[in-house]
MMTF fields as JSON, N, C-alpha, C and O atoms, coordinates in Angstrom:
{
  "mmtfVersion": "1.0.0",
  "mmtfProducer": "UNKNOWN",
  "numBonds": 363,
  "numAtoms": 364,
  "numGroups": 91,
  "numChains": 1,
  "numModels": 1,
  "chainsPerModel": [1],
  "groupsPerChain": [91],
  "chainIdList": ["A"],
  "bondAtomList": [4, 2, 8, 6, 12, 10, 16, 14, 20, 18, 24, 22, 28, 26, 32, 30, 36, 34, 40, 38, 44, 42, 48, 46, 52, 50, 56, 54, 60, 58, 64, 62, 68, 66, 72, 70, 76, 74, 80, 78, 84, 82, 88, 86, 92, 90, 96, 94, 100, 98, 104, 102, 108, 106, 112, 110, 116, 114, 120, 118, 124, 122, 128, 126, 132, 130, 136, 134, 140, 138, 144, 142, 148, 146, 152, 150, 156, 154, 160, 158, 164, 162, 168, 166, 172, 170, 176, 174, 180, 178, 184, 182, 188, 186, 192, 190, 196, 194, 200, 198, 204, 202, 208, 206, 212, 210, 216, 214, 220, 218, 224, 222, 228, 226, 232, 230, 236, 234, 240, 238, 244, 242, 248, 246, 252, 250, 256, 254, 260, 258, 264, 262, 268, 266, 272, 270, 276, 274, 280, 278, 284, 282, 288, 286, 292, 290, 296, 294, 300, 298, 304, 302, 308, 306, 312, 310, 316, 314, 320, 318, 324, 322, 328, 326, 332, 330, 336, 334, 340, 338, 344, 342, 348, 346, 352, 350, 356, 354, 360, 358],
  "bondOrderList": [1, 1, 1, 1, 1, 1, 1, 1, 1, 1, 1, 1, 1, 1, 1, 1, 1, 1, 1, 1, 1, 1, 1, 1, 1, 1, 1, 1, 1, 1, 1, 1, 1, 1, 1, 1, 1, 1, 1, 1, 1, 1, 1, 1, 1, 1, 1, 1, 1, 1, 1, 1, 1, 1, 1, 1, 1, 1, 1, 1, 1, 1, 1, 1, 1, 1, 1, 1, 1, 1, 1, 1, 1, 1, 1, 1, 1, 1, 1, 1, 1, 1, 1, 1, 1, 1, 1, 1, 1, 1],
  "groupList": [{"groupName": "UNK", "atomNameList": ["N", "CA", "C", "O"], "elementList": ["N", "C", "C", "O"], "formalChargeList": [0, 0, 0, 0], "bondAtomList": [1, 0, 2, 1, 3, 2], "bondOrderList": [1, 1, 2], "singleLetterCode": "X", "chemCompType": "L-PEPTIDE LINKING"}],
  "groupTypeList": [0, 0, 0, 0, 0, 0, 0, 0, 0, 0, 0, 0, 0, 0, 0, 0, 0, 0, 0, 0, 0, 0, 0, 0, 0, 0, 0, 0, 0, 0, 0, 0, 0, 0, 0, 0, 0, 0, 0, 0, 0, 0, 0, 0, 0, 0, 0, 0, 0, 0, 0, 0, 0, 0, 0, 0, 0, 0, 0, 0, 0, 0, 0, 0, 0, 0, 0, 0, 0, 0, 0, 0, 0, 0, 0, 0, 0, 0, 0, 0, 0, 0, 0, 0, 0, 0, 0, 0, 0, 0, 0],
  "groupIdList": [1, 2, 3, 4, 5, 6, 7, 8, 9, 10, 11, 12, 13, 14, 15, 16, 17, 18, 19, 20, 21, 22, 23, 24, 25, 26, 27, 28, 29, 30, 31, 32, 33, 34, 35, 36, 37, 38, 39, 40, 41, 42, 43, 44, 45, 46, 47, 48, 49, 50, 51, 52, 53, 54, 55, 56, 57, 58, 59, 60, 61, 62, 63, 64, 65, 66, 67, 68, 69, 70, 71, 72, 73, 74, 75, 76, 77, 78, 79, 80, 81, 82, 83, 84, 85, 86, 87, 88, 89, 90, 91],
  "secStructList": [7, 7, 7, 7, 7, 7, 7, 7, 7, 7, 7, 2, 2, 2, 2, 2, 2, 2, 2, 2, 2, 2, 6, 7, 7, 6, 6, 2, 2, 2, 2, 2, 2, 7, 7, 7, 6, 6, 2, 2, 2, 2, 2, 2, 2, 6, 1, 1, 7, 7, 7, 2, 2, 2, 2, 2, 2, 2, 2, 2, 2, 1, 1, 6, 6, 2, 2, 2, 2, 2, 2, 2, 2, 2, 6, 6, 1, 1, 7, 7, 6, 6, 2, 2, 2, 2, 2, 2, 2, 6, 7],
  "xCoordList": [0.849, 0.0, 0.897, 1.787, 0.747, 1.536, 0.377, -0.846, 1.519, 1.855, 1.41, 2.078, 0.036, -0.399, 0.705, 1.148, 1.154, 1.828, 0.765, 0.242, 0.55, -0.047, 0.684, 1.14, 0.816, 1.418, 0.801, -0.402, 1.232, 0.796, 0.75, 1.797, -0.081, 0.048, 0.824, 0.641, 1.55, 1.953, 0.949, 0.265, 0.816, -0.43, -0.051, 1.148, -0.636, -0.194, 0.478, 1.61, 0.205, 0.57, 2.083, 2.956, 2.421, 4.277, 4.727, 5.861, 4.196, 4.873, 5.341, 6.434, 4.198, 4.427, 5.82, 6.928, 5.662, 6.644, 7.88, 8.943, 7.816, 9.463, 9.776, 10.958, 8.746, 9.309, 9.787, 10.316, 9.537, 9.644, 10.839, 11.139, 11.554, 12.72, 13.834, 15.047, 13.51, 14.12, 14.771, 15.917, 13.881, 13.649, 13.211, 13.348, 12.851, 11.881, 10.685, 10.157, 10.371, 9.048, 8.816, 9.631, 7.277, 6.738, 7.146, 6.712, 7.909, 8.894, 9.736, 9.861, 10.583, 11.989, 11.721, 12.458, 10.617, 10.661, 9.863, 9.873, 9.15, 8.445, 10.057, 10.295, 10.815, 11.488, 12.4, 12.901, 12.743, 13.632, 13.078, 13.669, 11.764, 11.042, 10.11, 9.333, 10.377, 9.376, 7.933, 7.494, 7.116, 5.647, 5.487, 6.136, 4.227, 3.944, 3.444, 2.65, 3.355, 3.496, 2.142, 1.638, 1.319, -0.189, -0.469, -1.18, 0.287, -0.407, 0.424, -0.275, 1.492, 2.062, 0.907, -0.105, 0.628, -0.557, -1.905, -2.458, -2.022, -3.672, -3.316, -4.211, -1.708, -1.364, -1.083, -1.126, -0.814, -0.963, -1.909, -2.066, -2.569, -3.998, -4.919, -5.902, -4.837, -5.45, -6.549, -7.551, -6.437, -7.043, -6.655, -7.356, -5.892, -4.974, -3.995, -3.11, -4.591, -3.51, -2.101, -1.802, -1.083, 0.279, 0.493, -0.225, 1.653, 2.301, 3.338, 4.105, 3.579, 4.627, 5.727, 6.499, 6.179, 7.792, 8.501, 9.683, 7.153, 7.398, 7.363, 7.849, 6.731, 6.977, 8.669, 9.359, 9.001, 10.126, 11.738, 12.588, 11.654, 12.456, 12.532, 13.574, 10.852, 11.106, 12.113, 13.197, 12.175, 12.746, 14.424, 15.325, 14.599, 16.249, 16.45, 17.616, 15.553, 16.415, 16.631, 17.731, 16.014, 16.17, 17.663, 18.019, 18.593, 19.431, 20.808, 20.875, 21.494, 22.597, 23.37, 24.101, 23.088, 24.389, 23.245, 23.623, 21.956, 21.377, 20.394, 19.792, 20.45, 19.62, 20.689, 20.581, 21.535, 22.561, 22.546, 22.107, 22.939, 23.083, 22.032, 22.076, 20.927, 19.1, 19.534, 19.323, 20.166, 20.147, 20.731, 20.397, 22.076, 23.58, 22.875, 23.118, 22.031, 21.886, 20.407, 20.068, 19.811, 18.65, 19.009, 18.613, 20.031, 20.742, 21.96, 22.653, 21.795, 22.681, 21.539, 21.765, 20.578, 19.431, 18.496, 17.354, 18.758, 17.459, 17.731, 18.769, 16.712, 16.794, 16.609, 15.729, 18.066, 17.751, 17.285, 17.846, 15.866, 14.994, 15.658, 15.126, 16.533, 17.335, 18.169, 18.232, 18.646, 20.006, 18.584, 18.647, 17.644, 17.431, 16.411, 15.854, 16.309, 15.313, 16.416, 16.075, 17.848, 18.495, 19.191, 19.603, 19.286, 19.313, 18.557, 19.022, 17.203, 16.058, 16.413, 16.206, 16.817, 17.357, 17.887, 17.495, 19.137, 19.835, 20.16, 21.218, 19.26, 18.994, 18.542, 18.154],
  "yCoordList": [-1.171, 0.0, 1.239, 1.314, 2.071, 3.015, 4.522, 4.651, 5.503, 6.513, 7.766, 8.229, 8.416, 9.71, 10.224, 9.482, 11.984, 12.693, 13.931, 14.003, 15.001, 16.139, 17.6, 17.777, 18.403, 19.229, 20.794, 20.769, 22.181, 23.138, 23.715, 24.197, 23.682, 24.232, 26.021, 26.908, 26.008, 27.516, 27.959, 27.235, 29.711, 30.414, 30.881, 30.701, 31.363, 32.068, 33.306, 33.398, 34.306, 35.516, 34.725, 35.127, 33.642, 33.637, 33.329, 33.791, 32.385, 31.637, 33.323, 33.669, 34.086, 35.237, 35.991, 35.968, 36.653, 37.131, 36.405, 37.025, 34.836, 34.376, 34.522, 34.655, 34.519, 35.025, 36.51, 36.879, 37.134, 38.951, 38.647, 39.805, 37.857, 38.047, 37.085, 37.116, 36.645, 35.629, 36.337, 36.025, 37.637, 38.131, 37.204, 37.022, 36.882, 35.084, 36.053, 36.925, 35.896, 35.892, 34.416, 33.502, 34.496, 33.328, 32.38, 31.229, 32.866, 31.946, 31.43, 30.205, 32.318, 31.997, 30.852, 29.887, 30.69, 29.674, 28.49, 27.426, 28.663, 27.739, 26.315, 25.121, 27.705, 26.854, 26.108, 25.064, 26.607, 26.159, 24.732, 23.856, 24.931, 23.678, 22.822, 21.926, 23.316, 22.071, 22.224, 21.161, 23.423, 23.916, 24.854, 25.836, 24.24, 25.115, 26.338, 26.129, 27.656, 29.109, 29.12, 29.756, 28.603, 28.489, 28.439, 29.214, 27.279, 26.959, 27.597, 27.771, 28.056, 29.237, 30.004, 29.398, 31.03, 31.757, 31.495, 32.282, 29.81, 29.376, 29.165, 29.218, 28.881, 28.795, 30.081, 29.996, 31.182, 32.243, 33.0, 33.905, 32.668, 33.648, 32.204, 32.695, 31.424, 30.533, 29.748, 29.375, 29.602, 28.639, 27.125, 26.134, 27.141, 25.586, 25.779, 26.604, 24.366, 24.03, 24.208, 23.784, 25.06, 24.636, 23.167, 22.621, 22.508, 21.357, 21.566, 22.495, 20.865, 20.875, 20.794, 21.713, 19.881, 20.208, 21.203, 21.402, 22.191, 23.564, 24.722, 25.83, 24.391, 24.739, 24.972, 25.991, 23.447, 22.952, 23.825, 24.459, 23.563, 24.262, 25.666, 26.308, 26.283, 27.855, 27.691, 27.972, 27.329, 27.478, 27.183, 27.841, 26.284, 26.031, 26.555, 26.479, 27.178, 28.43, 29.69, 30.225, 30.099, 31.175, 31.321, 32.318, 29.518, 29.652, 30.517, 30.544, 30.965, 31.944, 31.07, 30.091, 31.55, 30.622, 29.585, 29.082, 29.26, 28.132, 28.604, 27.841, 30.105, 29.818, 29.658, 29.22, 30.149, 30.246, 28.495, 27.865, 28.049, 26.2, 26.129, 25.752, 26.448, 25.82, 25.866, 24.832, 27.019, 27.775, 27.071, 26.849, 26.358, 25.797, 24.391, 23.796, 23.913, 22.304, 22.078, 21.18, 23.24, 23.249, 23.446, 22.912, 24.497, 24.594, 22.929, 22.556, 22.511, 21.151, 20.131, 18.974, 20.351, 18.873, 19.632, 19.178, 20.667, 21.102, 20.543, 20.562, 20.135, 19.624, 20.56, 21.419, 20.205, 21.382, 20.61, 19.72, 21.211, 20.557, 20.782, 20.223, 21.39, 21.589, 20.088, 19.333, 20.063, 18.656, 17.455, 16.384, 17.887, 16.493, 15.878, 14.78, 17.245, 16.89, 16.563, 16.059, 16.882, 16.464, 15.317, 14.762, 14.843, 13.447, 12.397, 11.564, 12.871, 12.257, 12.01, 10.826, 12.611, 12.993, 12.224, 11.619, 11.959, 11.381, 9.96, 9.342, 9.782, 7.864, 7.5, 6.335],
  "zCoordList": [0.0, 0.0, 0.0, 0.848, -0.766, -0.853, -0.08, -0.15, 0.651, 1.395, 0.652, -0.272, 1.159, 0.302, 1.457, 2.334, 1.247, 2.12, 1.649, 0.536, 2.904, 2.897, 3.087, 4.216, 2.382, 2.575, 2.912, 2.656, 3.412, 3.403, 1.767, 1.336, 1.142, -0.331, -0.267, 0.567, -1.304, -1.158, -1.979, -2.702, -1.815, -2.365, -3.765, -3.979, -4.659, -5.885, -5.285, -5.758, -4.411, -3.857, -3.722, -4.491, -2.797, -2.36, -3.361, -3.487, -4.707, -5.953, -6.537, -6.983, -6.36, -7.726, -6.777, -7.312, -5.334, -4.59, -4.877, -4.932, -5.109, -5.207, -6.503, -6.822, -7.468, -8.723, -9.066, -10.115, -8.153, -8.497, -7.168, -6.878, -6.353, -5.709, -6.767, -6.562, -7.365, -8.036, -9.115, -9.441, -9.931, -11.486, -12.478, -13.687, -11.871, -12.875, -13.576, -12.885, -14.684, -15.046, -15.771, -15.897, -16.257, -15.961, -17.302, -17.361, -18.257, -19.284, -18.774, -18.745, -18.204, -17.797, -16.884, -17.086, -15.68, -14.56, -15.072, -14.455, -16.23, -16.804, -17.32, -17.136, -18.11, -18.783, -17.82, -18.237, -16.296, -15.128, -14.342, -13.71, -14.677, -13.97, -14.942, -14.615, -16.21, -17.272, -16.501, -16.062, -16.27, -16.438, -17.3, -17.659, -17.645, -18.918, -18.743, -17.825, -19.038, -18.338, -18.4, -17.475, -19.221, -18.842, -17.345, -16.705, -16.859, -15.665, -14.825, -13.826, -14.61, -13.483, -13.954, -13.603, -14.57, -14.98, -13.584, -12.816, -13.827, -13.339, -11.732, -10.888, -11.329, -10.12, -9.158, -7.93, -9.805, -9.227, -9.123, -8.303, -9.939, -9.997, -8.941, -8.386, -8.78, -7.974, -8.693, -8.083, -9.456, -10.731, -10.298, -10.505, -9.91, -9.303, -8.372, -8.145, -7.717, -6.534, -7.193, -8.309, -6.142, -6.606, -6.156, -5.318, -6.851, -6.77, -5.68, -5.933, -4.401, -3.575, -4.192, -3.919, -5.08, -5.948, -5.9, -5.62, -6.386, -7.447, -6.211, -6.436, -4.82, -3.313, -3.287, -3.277, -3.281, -3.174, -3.825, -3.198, -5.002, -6.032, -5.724, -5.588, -5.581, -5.287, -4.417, -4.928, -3.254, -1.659, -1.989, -1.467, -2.767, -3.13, -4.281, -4.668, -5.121, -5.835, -4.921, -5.06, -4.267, -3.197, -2.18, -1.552, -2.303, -1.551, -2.712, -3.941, -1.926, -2.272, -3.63, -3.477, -4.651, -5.842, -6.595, -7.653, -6.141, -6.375, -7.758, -8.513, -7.813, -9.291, -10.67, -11.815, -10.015, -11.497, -11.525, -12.487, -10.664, -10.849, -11.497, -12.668, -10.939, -11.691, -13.19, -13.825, -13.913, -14.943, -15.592, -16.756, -14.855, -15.582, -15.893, -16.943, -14.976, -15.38, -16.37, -17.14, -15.966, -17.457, -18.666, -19.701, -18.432, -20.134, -20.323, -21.27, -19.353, -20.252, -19.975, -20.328, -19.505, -19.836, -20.722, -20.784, -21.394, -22.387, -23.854, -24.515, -24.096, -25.861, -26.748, -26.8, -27.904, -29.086, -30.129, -30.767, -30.234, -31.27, -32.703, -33.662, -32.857, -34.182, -34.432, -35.402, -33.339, -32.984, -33.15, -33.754, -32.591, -32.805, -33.706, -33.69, -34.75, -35.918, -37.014, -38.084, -36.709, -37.781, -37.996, -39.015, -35.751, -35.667, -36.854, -37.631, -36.58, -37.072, -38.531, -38.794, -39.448, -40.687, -41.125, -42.123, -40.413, -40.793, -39.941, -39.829, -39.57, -38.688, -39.615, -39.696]
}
């Protein structure tokens, strides 16, 4: 049997505050955490529950040095759809 866990949901008001301490707008953090800016959109305005993860991540990008890392390891796990339509090409 597997373990629901319950958490304090964060509000759209602290998501949007850590994005305006961060200089995040809602592309840039979309593209940092793979959500689609639609739904930061529906999570701050309170359209939807935030996701604890995305709790999570805010709180350790906030530590000192930790967004540039966020930045450094999204730009080396992001896919360039160029690289890999030409993969495709030529397989």
């Amino acid at each position: 049997m597997t373990t629901r866990y319950y958490y304090h949901r964060m509000h759209g008001s602290d998501l949007r505050q850590t994005l305006d301490d961060l200089s995040l707008d809602y592309s840039e953090f979309a593209r940092l955490t793979g959500a689609q800016e639609r739904r930061i959109g529906q999570w701050i305005h309170g359209h939807e529950d935030i996701p604890h993860h995305i709790r999570v991540m805010c709180m350790l990008m906030c530590l000192p040095g930790a967004i540039d890392i966020t930045r450094q390891l999204t730009d080396a796990c992001e896919d360039d759809r160029d690289e890999i339509a030409e993969r495709k090409e030529t397989a």
